[in-house]
mmJSON file of the N, C-alpha and C atoms, coordinates in Angstrom:
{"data_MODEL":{"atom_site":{
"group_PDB":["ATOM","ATOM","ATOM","ATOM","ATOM","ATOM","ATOM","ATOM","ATOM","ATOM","ATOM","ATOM","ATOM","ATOM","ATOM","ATOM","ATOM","ATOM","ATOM","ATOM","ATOM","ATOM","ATOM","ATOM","ATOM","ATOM","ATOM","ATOM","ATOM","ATOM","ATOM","ATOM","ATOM","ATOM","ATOM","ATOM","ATOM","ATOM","ATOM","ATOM","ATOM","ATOM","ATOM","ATOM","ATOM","ATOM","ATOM","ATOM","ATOM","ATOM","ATOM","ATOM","ATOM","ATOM","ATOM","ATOM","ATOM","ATOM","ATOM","ATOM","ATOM","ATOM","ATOM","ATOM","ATOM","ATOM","ATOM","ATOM","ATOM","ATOM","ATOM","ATOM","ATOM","ATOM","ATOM","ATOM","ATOM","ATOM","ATOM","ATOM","ATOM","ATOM","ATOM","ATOM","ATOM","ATOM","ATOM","ATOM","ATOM","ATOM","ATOM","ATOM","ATOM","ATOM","ATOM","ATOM","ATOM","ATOM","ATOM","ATOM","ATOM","ATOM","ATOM","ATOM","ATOM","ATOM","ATOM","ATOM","ATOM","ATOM","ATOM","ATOM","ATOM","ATOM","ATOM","ATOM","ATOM","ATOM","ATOM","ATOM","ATOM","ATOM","ATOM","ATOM","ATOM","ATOM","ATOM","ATOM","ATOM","ATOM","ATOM","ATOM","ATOM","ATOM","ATOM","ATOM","ATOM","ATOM","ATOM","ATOM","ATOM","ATOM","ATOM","ATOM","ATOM","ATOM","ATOM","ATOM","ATOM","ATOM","ATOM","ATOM","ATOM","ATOM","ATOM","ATOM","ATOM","ATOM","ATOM","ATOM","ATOM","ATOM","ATOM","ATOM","ATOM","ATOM","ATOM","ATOM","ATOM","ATOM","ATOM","ATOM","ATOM","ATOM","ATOM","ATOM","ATOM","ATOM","ATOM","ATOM","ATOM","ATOM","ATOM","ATOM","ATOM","ATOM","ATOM","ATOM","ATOM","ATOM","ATOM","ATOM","ATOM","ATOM","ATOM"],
"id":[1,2,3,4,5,6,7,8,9,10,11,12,13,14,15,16,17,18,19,20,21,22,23,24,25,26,27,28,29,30,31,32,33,34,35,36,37,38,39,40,41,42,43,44,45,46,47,48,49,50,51,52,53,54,55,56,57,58,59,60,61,62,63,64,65,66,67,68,69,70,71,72,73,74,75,76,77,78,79,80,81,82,83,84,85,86,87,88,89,90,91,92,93,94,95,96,97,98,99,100,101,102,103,104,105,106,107,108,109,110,111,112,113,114,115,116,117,118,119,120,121,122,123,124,125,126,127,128,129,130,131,132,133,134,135,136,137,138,139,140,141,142,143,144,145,146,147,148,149,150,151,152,153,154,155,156,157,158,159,160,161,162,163,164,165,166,167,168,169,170,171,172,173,174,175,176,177,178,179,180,181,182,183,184,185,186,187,188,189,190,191,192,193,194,195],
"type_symbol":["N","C","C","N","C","C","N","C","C","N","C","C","N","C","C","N","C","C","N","C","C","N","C","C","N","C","C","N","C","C","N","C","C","N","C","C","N","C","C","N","C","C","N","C","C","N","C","C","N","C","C","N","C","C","N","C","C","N","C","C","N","C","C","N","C","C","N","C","C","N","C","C","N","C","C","N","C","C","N","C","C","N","C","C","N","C","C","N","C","C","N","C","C","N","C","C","N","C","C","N","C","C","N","C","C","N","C","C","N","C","C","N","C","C","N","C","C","N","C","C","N","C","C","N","C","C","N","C","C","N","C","C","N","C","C","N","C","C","N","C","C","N","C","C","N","C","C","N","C","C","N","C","C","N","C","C","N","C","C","N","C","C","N","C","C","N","C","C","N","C","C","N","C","C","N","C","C","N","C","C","N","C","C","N","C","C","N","C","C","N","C","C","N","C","C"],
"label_atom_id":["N","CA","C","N","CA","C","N","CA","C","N","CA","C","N","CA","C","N","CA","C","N","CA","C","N","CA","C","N","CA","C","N","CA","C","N","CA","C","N","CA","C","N","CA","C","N","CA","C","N","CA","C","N","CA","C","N","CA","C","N","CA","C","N","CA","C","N","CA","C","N","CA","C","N","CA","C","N","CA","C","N","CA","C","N","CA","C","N","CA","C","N","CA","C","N","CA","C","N","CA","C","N","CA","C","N","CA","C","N","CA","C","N","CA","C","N","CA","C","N","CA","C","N","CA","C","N","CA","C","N","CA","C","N","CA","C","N","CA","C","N","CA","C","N","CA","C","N","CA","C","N","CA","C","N","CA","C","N","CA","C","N","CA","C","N","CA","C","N","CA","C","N","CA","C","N","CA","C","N","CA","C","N","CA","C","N","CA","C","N","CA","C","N","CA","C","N","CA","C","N","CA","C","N","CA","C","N","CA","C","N","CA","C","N","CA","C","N","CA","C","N","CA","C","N","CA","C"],
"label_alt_id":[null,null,null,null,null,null,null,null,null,null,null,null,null,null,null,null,null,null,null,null,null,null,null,null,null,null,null,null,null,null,null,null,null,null,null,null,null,null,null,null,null,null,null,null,null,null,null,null,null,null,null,null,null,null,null,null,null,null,null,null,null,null,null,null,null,null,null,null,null,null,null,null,null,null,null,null,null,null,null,null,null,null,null,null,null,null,null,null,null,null,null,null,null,null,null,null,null,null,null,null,null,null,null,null,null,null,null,null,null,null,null,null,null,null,null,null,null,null,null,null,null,null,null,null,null,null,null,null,null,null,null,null,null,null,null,null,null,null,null,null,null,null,null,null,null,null,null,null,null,null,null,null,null,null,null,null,null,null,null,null,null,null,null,null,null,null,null,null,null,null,null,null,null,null,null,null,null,null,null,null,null,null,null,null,null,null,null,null,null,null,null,null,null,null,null],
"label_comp_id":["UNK","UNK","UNK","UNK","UNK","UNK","UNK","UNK","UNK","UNK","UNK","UNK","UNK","UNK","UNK","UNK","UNK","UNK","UNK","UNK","UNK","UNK","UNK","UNK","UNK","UNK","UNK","UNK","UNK","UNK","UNK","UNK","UNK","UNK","UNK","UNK","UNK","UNK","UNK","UNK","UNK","UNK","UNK","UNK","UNK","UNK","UNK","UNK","UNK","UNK","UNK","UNK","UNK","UNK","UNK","UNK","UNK","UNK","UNK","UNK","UNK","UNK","UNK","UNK","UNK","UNK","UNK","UNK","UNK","UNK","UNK","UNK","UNK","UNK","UNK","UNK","UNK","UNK","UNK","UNK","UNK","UNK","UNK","UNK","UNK","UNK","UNK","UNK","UNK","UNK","UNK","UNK","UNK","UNK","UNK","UNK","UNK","UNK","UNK","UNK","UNK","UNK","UNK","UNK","UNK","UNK","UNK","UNK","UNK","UNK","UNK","UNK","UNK","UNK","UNK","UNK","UNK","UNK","UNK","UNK","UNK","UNK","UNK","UNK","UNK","UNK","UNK","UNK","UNK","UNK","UNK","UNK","UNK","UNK","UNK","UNK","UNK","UNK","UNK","UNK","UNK","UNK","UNK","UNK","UNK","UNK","UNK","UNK","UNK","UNK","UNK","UNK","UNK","UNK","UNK","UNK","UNK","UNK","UNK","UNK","UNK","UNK","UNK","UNK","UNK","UNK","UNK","UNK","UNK","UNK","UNK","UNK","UNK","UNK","UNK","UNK","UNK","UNK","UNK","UNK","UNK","UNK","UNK","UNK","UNK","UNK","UNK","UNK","UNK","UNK","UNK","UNK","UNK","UNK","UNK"],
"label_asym_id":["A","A","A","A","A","A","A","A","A","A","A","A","A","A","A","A","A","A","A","A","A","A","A","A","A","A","A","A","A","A","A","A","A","A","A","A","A","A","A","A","A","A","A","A","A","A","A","A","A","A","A","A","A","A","A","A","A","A","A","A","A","A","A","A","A","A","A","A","A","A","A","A","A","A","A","A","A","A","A","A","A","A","A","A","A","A","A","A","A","A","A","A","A","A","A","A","A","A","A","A","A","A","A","A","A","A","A","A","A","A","A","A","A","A","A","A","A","A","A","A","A","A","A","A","A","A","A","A","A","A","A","A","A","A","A","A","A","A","A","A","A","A","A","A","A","A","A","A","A","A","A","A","A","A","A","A","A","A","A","A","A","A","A","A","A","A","A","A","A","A","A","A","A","A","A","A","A","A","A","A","A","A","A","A","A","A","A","A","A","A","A","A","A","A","A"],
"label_entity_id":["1","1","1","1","1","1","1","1","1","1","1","1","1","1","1","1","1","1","1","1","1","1","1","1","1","1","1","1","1","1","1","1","1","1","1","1","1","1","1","1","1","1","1","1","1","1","1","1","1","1","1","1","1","1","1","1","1","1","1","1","1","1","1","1","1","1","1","1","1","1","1","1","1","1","1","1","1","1","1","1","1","1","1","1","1","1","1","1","1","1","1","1","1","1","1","1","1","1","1","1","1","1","1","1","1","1","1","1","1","1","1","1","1","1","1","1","1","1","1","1","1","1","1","1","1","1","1","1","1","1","1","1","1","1","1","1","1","1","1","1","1","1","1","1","1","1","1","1","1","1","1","1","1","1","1","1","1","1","1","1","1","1","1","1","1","1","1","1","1","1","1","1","1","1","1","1","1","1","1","1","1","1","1","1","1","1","1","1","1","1","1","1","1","1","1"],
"label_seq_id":[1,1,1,2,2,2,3,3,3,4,4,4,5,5,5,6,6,6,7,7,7,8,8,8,9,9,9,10,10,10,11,11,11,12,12,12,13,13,13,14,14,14,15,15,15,16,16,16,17,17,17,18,18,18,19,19,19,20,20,20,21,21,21,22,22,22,23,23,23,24,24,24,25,25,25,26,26,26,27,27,27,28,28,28,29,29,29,30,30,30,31,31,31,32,32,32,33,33,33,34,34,34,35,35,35,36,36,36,37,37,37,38,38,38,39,39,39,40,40,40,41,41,41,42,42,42,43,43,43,44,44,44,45,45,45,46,46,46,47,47,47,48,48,48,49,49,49,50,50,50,51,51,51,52,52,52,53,53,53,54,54,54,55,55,55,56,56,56,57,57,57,58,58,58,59,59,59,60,60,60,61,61,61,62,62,62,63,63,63,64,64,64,65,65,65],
"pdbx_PDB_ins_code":[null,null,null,null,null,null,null,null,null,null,null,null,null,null,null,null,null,null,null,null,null,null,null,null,null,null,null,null,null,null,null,null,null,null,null,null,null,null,null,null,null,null,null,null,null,null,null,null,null,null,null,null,null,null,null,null,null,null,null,null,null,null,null,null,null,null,null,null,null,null,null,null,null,null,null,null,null,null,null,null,null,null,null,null,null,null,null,null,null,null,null,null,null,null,null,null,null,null,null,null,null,null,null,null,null,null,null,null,null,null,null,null,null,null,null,null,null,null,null,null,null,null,null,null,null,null,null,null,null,null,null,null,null,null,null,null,null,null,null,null,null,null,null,null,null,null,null,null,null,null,null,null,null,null,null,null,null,null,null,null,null,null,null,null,null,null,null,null,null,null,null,null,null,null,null,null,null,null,null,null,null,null,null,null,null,null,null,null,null,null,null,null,null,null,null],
"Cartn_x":[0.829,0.0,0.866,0.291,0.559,0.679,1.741,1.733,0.617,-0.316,-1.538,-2.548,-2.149,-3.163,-2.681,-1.399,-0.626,-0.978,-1.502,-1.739,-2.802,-3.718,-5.215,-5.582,-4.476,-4.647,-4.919,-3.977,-3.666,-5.194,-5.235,-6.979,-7.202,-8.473,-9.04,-8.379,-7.988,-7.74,-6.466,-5.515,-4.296,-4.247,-5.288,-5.246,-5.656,-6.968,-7.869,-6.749,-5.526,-4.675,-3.306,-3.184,-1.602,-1.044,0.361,0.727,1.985,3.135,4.098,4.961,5.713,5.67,7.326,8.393,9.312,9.583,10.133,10.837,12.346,12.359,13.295,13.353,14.275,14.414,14.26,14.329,14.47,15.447,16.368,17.855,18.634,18.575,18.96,18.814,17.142,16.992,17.897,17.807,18.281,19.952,20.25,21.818,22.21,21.421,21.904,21.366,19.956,19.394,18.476,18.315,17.183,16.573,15.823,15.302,16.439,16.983,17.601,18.926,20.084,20.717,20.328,19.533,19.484,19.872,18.548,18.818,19.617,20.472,21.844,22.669,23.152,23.273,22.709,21.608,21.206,20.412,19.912,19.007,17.854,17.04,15.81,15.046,14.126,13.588,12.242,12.558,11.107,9.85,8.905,8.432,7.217,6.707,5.362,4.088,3.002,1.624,1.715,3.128,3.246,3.943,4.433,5.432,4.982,5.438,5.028,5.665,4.82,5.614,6.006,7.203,7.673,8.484,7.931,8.222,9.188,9.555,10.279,10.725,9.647,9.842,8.904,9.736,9.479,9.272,7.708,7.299,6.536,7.072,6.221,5.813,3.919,2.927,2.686,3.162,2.816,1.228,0.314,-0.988,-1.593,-2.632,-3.269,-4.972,-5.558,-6.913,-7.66],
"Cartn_y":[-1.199,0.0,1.252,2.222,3.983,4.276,5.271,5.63,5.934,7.354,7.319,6.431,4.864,4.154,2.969,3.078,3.059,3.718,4.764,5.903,5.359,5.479,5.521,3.65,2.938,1.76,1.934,3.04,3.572,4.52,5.424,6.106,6.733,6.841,7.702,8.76,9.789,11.122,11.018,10.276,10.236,10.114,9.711,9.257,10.623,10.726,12.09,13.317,13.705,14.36,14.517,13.84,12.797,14.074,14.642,15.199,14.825,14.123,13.044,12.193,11.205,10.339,10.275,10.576,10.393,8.764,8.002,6.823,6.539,5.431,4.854,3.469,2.978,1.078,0.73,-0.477,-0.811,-1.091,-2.262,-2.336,-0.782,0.248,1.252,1.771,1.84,2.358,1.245,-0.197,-1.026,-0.508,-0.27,0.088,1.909,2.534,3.993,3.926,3.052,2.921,3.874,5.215,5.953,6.77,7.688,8.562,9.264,10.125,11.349,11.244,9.554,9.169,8.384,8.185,7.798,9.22,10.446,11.427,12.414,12.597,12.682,12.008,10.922,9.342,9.423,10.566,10.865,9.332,8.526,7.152,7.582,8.857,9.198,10.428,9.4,9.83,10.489,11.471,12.231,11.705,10.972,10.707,11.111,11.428,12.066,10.437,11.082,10.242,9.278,8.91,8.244,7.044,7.294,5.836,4.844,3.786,2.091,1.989,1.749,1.18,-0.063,-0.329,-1.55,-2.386,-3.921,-4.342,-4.066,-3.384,-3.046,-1.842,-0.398,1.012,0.921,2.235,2.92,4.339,4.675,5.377,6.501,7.74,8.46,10.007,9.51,10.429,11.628,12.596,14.339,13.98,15.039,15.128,16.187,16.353,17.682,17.537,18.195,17.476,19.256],
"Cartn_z":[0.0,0.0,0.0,-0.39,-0.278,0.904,1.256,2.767,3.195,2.703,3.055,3.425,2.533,2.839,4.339,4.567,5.393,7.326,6.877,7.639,8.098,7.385,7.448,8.634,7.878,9.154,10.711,11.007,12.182,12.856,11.827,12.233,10.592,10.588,9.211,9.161,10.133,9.818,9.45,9.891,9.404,7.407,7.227,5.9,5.169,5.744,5.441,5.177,6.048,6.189,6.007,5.538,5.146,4.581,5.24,4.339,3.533,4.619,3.91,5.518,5.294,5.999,5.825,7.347,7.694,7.917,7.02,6.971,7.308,8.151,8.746,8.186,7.899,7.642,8.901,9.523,10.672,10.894,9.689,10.195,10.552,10.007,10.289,11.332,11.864,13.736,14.389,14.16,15.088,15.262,13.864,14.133,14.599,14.547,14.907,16.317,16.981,17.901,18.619,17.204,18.048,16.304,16.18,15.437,15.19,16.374,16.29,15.787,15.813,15.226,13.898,13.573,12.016,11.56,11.66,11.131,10.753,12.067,12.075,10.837,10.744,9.985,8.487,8.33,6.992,7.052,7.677,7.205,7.518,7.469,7.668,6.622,5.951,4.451,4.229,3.919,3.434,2.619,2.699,1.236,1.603,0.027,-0.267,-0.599,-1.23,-1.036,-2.084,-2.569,-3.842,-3.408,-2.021,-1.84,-0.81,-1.432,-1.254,-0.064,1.098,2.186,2.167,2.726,2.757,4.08,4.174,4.994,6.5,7.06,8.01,8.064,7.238,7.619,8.825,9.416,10.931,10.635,10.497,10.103,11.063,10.851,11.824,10.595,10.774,9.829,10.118,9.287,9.222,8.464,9.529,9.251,9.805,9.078,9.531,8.82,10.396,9.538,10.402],
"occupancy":[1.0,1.0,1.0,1.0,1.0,1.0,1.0,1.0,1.0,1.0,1.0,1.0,1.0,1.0,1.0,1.0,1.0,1.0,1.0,1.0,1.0,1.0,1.0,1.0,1.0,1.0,1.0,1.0,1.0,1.0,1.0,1.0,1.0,1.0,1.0,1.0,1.0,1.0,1.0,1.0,1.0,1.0,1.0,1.0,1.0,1.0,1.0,1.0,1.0,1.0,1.0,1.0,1.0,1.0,1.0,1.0,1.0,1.0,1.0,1.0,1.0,1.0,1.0,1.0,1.0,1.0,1.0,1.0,1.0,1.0,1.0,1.0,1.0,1.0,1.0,1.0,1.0,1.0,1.0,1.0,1.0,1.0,1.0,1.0,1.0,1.0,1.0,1.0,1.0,1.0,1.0,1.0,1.0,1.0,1.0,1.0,1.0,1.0,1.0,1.0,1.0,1.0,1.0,1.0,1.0,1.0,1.0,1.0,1.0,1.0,1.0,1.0,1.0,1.0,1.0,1.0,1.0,1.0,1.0,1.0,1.0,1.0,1.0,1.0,1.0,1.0,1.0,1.0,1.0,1.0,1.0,1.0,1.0,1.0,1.0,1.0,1.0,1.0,1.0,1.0,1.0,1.0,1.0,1.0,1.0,1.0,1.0,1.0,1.0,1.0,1.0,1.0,1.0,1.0,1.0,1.0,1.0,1.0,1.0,1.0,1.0,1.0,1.0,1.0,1.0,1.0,1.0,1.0,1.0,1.0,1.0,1.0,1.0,1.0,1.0,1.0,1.0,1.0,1.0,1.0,1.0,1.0,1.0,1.0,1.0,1.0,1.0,1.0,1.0,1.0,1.0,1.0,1.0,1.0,1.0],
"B_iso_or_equiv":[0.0,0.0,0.0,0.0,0.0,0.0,0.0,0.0,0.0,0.0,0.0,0.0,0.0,0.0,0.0,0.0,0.0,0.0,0.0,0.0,0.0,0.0,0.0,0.0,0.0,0.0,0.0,0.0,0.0,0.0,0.0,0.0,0.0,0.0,0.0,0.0,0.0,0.0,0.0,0.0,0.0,0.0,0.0,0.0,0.0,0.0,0.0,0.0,0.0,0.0,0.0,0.0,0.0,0.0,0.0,0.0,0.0,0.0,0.0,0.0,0.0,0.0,0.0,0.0,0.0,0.0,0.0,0.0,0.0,0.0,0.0,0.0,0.0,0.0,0.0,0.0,0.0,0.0,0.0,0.0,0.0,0.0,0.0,0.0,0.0,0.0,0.0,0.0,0.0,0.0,0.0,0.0,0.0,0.0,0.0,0.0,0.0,0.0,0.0,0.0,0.0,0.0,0.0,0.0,0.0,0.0,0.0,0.0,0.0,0.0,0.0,0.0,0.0,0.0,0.0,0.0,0.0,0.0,0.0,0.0,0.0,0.0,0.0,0.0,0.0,0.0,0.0,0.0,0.0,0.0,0.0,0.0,0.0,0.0,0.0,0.0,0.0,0.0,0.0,0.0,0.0,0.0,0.0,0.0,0.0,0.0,0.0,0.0,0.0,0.0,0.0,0.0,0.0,0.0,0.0,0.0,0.0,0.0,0.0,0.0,0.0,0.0,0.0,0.0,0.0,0.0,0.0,0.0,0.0,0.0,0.0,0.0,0.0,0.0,0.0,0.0,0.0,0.0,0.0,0.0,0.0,0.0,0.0,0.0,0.0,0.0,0.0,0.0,0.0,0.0,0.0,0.0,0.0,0.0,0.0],
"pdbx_formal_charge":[null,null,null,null,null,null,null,null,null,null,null,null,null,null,null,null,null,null,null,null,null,null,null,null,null,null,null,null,null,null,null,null,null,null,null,null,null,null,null,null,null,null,null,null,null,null,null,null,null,null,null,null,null,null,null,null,null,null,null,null,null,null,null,null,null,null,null,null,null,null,null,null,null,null,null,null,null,null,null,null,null,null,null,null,null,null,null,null,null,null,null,null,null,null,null,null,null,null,null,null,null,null,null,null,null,null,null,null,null,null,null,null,null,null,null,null,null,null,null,null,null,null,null,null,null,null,null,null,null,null,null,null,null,null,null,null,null,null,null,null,null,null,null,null,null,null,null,null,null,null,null,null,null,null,null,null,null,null,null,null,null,null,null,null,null,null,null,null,null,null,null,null,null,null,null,null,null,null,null,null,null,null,null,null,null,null,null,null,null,null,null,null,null,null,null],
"auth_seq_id":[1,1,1,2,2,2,3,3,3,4,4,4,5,5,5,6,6,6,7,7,7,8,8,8,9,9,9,10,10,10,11,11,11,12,12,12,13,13,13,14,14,14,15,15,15,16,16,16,17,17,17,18,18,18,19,19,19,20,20,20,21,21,21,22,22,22,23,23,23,24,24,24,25,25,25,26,26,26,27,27,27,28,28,28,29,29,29,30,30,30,31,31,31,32,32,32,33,33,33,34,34,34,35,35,35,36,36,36,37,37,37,38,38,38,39,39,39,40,40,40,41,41,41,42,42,42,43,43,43,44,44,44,45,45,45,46,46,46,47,47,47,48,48,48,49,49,49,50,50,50,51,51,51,52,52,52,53,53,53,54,54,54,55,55,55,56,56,56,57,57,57,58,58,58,59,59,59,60,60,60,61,61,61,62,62,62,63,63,63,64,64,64,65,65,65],
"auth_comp_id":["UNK","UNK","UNK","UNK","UNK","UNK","UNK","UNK","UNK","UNK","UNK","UNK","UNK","UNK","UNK","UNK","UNK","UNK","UNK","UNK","UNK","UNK","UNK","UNK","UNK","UNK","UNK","UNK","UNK","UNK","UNK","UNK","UNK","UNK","UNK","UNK","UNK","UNK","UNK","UNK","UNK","UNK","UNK","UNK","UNK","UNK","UNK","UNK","UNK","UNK","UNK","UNK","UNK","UNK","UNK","UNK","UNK","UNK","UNK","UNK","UNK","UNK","UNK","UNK","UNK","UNK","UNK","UNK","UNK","UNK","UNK","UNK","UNK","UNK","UNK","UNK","UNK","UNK","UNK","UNK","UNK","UNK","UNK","UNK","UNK","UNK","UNK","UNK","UNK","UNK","UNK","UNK","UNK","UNK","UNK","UNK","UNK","UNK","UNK","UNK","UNK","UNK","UNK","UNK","UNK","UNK","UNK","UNK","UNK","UNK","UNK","UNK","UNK","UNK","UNK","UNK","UNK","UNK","UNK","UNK","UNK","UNK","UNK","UNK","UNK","UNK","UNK","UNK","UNK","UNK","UNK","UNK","UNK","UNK","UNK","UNK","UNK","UNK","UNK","UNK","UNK","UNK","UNK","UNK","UNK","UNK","UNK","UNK","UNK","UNK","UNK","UNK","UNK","UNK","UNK","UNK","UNK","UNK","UNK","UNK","UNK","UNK","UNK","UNK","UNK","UNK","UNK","UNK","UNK","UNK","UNK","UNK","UNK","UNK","UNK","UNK","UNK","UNK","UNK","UNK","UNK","UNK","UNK","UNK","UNK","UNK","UNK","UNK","UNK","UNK","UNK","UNK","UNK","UNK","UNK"],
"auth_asym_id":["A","A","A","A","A","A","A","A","A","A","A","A","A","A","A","A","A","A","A","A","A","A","A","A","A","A","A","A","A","A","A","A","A","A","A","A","A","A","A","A","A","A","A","A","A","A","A","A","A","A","A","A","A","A","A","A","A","A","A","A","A","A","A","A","A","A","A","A","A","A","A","A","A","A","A","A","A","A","A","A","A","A","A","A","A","A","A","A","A","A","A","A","A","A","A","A","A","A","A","A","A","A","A","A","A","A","A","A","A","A","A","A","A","A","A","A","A","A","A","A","A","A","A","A","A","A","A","A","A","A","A","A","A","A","A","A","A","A","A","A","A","A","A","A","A","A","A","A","A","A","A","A","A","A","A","A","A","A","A","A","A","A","A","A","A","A","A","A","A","A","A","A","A","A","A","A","A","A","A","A","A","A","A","A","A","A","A","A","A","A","A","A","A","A","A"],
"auth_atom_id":["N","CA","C","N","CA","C","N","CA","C","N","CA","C","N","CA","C","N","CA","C","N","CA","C","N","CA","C","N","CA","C","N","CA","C","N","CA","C","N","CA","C","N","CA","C","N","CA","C","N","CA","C","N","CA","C","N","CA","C","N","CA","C","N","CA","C","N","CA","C","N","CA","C","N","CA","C","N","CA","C","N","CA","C","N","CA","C","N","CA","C","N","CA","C","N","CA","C","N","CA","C","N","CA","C","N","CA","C","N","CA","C","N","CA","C","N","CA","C","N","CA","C","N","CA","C","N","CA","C","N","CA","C","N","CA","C","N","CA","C","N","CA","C","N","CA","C","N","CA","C","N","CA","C","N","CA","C","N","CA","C","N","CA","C","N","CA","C","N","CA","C","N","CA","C","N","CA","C","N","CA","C","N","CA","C","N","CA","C","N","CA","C","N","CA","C","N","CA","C","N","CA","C","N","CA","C","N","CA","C","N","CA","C","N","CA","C","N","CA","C","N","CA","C","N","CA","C"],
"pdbx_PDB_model_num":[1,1,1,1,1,1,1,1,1,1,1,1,1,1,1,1,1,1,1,1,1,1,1,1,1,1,1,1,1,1,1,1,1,1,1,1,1,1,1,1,1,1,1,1,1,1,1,1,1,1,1,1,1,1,1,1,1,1,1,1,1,1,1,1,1,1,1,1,1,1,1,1,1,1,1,1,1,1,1,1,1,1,1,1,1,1,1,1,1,1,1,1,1,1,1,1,1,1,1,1,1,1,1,1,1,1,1,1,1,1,1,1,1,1,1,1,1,1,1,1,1,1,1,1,1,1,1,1,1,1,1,1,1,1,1,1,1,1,1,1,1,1,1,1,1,1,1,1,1,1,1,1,1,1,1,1,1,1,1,1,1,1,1,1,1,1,1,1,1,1,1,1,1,1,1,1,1,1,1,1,1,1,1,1,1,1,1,1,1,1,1,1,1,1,1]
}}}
C-alpha cells in the first residue's frame, strides 16, 4: 500500500490528512538505535503520497486534519 493508505490503518484522519511520511528502515533504527541518530546518519527519508511502504519502515505520519 501507499503511505496514506498506510496511515489511514492507524486512524481515518491520518489518511484524510496525510501530508508526507518520515521513513526509517528498521535495520537502520536497530543500528543507529534511536530517530535522532538515524537522522543525524542521513538514514531518515522524506516521502510524499506516492510511496510504497515496505516491509520493516518505521514510520512516523505528518498530518493535519
Amino acid at each position: 500500500d501507499k503511505a496514506p493508505a498506510a496511515a489511514g490503518v492507524i486512524h481515518s484522519d491520518f489518511e484524510k490528512g496525510f501530508i508526507r511520511a518520515e521513513v526509517i528502515k528498521y535495520e537502520d533504527y536497530v543500528k543507529y538505535g534511536s530517530e535522532s541518530a538515524c537522522r543525524a546518519a542521513g538514514k531518515l527519508y522524506v516521502e510524499g503520497k506516492d510511496y510504497v511502504v515496505e516491509d520493516g519502515d518505521v514510520m512516523h505520519f505528518l498530518f493535519n486534519v
